[in-house]
C-alpha positions, 0 to 999 in steps of 0.5 A: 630304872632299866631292867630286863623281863621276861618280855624284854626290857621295860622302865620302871618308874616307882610302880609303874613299867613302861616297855621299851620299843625294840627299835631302842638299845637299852644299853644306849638309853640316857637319862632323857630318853627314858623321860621321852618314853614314859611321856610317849607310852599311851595311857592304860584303859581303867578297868571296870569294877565288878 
């Protein structure tokens, strides 16, 4: 699912949101492409448990 935040449009797949580059028009984004960000995107640090 495409969306638009306040920081700019972001994918979001089930509970997890991947941003979109500003270099991409999300208006053009195909099925695909939004398959090749998530698998781009870096993975998040794990924070430690206080």
């Amino acid at each position: 699912q495409v969306l638009n935040g306040k920081y700019g449009p972001y994918i979001k797949q089930g509970r997890k949101n991947y941003r979109i580059p500003k270099s991409i028009v999300p208006e053009d984004l195909t099925f695909s492409d939004c398959i090749k960000i998530i698998e781009e995107s870096p993975a998040k640090k794990s924070r430690r448990k206080k």
